[in-house]
C-alpha positions in Angstrom: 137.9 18.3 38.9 140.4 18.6 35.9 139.6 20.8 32.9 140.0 17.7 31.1 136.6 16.5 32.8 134.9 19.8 32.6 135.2 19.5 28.7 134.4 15.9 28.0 131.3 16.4 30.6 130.3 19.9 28.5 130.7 17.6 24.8 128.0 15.1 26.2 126.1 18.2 27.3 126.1 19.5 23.8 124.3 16.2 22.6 122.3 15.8 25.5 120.8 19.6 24.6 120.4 18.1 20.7 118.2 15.3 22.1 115.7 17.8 23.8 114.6 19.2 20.8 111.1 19.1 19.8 110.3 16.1 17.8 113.5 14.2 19.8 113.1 11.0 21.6 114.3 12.5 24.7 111.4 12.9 27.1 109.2 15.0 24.0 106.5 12.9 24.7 105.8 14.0 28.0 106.2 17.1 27.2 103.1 17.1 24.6 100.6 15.4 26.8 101.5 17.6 30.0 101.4 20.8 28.0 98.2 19.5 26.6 97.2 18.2 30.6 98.4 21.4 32.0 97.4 24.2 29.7 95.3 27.5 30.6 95.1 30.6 28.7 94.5 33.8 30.9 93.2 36.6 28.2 93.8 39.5 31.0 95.9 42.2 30.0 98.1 44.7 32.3 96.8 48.4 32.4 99.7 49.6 30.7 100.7 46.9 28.3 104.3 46.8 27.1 105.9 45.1 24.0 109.2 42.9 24.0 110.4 43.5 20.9 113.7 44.4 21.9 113.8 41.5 24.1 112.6 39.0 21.2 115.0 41.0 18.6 118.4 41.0 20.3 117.3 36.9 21.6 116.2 35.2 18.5 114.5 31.9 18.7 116.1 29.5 16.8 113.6 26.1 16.1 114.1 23.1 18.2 116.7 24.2 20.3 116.1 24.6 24.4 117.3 28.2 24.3 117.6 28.9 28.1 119.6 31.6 30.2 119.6 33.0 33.7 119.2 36.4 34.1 118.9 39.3 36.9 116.1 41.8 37.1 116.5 45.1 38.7 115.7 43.2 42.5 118.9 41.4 42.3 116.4 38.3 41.9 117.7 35.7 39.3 115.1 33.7 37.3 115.3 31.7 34.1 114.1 33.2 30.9 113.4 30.2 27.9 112.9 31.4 24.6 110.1 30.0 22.4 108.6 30.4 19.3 106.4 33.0 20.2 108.0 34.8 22.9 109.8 34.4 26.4 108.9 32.4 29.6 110.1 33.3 32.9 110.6 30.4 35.6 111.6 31.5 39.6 114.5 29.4 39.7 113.2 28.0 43.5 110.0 26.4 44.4 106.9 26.8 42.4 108.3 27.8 38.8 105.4 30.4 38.2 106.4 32.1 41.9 102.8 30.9 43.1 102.4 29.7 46.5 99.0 27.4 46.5 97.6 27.5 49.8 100.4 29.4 51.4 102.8 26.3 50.5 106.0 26.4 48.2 104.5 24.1 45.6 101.0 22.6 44.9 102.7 19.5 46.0 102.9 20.8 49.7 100.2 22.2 50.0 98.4 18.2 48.8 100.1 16.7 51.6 99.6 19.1 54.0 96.2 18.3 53.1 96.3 14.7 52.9 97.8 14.2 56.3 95.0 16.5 57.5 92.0 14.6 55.8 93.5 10.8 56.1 94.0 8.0 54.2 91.1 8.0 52.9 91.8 11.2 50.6 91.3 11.2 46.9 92.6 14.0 44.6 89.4 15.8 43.1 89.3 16.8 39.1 90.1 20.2 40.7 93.5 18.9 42.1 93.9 16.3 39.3 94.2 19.6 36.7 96.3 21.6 38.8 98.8 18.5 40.0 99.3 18.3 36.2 100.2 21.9 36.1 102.8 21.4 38.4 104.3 18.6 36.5 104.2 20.7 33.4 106.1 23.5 35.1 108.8 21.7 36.4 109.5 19.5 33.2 110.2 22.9 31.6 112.3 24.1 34.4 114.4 20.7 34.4 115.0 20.6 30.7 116.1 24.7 31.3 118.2 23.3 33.8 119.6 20.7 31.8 120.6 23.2 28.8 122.5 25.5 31.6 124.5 22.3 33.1 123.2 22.7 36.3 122.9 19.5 37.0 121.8 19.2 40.5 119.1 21.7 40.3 118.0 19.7 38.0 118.4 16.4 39.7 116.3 18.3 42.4 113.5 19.3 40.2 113.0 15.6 38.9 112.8 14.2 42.5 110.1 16.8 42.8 108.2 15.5 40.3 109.0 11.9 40.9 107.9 12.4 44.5 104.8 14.3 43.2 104.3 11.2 40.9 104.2 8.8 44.0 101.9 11.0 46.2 99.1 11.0 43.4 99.2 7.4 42.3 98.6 6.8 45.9 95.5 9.5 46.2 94.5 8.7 42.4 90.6 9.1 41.3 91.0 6.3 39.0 93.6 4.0 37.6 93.2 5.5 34.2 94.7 9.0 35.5 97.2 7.0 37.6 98.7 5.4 34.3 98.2 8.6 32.0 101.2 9.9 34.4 103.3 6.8 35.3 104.1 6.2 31.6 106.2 9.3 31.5 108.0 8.0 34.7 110.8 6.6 33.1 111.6 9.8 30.8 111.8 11.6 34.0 114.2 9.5 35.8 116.7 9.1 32.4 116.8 13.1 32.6 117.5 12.6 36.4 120.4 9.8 35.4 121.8 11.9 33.0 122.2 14.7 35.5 123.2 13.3 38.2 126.0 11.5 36.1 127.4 14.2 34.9 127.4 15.8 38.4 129.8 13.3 39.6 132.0 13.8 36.8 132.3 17.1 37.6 132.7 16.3 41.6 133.9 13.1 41.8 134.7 11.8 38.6 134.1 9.1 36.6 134.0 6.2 38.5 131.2 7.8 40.8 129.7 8.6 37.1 129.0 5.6 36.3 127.8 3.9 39.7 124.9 6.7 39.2 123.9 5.6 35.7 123.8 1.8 37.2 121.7 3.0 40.1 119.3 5.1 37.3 119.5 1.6 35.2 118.4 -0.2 37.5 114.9 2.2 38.5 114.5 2.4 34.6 114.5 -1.2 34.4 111.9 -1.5 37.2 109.4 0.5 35.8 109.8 -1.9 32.9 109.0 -4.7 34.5 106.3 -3.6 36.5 104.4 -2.7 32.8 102.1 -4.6 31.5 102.8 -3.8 27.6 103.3 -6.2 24.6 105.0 -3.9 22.6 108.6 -2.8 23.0 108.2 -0.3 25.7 110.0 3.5 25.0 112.6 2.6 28.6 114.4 0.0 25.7 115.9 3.2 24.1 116.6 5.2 27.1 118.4 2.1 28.8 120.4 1.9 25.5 121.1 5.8 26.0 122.7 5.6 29.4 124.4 2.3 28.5 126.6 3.8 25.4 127.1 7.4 27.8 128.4 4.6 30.7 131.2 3.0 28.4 132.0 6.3 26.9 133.1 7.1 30.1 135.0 4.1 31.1 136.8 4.3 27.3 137.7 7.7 27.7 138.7 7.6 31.5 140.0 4.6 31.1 137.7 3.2 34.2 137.2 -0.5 34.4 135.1 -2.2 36.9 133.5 0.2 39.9 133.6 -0.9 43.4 129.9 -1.7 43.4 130.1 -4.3 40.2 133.3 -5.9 41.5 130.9 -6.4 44.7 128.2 -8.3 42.9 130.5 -9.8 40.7 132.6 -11.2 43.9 128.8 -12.4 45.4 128.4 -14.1 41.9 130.8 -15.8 42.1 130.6 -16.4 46.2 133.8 -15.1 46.8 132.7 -13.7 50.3 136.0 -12.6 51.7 136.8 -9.9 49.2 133.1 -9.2 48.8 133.8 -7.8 52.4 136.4 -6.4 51.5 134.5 -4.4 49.2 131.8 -3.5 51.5 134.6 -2.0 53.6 135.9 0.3 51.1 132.5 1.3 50.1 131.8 2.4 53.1 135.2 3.8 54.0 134.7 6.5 50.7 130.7 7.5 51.8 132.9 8.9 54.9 
């Protein structure tokens, strides 16, 4: 892809990284009720304690801003470092975020179907599981929204089908419809990061066009958790929608992109012009090649 891409994809980056600072619209609220949900405090302290005040001085924390980087410790291993208020977290950049393996499995979400398949269909998630299913959605919000600061986009787009997959698998094995909902209402916020990501992962790629049949595809899920609510109130998927709609025709004005193949297809079955709706479908398929 042209350097021409590259930058205009790294200027939506720059406001996409505004709009994950605290007290944003962009997905803030599930990070409050998961770091609330998922929170422990461990009090033990390492035999021979060490400060990180040279860490903390040469890295300053600067408020609001997702202040991420990827760095190498002396194993060659890379891991993510984010710098907060108070100090520095470090995320394994594969699997489980905190490098635990629950069970022997990669992530807690393994190791719950492992279980599930071995116990039935009649399996329920316990309040032990309900507490640490929520950890795992805690810790990979805050590796996606590391990811998203870096622009590395799939790895991203990979962490939020993790938790969209995780979402699934307990909504099916919920203890009550009341823990069920305190999860699904954060599902749209998930799948605009998602949208966003893999968007500008086909600019880079692909380009534009394939840029914008991903935000119609993320649209689209947005929109059906909207209608699936049962809210009177203007629900918070009105304001995302509007998000990915003005990033869709930013691309097409500056790329110059009209139609994609996709909406000249439904527009053709609209308008039950059958023949070149075929034709479509043709060249659809002829690109996935």
């Amino acid at each position: 892809m042209g350097p021409a891409v590259l930058r205009w994809g790294a200027a939506v980056q720059c406001r996409m990284v505004g709009e994950l600072r605290c007290g944003g619209w962009c997905g803030v609220p599930e990070a409050r009720w998961w770091q609330q949900r998922g929170a422990t405090y461990n009090t033990h302290m390492a035999r021979a304690p060490q400060h990180l005040d040279d860490i903390l001085r040469s890295w300053p924390h600067v408020p609001g801003e997702v202040n991420a980087r990827l760095v190498k410790g002396s194993d060659g291993r890379e891991v993510i470092q984010l710098r907060i208020e108070m100090g520095v977290m470090q995320l394994e950049v594969d699997h489980r975020p905190d490098g635990a393996r629950p069970g022997g499995a990669e992530t807690y979400f393994d190791y719950l179907l492992a279980l599930a398949i071995h116990r039935g269909d009649d399996f329920v998630l316990n309040e032990e599981q309900c507490a640490e299913a929520d950890r795992e959605f805690v810790q990979f919000y805050q590796r996606r929204i590391c990811w998203l600061a870096l622009r590395k986009y799939r790895l991203a787009v990979r962490d939020a089908d993790h938790s969209l997959a995780l979402m699934d698998f307990v909504r099916h094995c919920s203890p009550s419809q009341e823990w069920t909902q305190s999860h699904e209402q954060y599902r749209p916020y998930i799948l605009f990061h998602r949208t966003q990501a893999a968007a500008l992962a086909e600019l880079e790629e692909r380009g534009p066009e394939a840029a914008i049949e991903q935000i119609n595809e993320g649209l689209e899920r947005i929109r059906q958790c909207w209608s699936n609510g049962e809210r009177e109130e203007e629900p918070p998927e009105v304001e995302l929608i509007e998000r990915l709609v003005e990033l869709r025709e930013q691309l097409r004005e500056h790329f110059r992109v009209g139609l994609t193949l996709r909406e000249r297809l439904a527009e053709a079955v609209a308008r039950e012009q059958y023949e070149l709706a075929a034709r479509l479908r043709d060249e659809i398929a002829r690109r996935r090649r």
